[in-house]
C-alpha positions as CSV (number, residue, x, y, z in Angstrom):
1,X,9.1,2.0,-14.8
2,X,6.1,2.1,-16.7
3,X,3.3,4.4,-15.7
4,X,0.8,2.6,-13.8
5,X,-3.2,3.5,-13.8
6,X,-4.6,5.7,-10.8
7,X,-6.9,2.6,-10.3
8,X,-4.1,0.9,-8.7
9,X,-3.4,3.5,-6.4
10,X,-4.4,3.4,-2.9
11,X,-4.1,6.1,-0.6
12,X,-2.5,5.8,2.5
13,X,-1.5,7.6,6.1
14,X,1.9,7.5,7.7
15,X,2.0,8.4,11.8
16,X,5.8,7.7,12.8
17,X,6.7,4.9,11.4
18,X,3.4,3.1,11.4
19,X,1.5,2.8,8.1
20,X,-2.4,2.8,8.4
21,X,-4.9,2.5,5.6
22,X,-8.2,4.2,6.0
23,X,-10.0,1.4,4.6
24,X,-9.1,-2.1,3.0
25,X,-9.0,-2.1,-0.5
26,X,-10.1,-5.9,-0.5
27,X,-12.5,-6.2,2.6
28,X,-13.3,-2.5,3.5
29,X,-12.4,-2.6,6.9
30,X,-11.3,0.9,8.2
31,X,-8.3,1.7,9.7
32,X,-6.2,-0.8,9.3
33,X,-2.7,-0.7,10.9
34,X,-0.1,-2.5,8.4
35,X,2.6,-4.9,9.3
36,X,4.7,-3.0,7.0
37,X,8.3,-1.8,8.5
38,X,10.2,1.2,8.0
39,X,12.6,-0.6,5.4
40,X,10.1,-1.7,3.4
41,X,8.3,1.7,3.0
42,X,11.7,3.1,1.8
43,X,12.3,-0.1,-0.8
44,X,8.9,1.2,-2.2
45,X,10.2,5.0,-2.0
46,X,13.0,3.7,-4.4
47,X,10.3,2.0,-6.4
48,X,11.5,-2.0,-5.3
49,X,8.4,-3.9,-5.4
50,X,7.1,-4.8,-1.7
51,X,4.7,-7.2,-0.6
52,X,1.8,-5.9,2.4
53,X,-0.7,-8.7,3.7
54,X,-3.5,-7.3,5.3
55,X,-4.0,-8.0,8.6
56,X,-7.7,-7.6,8.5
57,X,-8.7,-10.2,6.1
58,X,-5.0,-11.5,4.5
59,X,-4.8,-10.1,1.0
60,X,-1.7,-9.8,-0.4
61,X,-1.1,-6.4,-2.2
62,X,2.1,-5.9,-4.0
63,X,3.8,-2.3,-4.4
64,X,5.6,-1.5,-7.2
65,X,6.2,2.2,-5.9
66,X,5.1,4.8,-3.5
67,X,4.5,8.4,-3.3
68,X,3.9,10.7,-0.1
69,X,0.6,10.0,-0.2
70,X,-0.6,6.7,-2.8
71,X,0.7,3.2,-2.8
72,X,0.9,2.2,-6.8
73,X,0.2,-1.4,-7.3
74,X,1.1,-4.2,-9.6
75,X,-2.8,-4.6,-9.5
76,X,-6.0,-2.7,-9.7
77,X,-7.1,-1.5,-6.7
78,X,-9.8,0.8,-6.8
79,X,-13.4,-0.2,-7.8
C-alpha cells in the first residue's frame, strides 16, 4: 500500500469494542460513538478498506488502514 498523508489521519479511541471519535472530522460534533463492529475494525487492522458513516451528521469516511491510534483515509481528513 502506498503511504498515505498524515492529513488523512484521524485519531481515534477504542473502549471494548466500541469505537468513539473525539470529534467529527466533517461536522465537529464531539464524541461520537461509531456504528463500526469489531470485524470491521480488524479488516482495517489488515489494511481492507472499510466504510464508517457517521452517525452525527451521515458522512461517509472510507478506511484504507488503521493503526492503534489513527484511522488512514482514502481522503483528507484534517483541515
Amino acid at each position: 500500500m502506498k503511504l498515505l498523508p498524515f492529513e488523512n489521519t484521524w485519531p481515534y479511541e477504542r473502549i471494548q469494542d466500541d469505537i468513539y471519535f473525539e470529534e467529527c472530522p466533517n461536522c465537529d460534533a464531539e464524541n461520537v460513538l461509531t456504528y463500526m463492529k469489531k470485524k470491521q475494525l480488524e479488516d482495517a487492522f489488515d489494511g481492507v478498506k472499510t466504510d464508517i458513516i457517521m452517525p452525527c451528521c451521515q458522512y461517509k469516511i472510507t478506511i484504507a488502514e488503521a493503526d492503534n491510534d489513527y484511522f488512514w483515509a482514502t481522503e483528507r481528513l484534517r483541515k
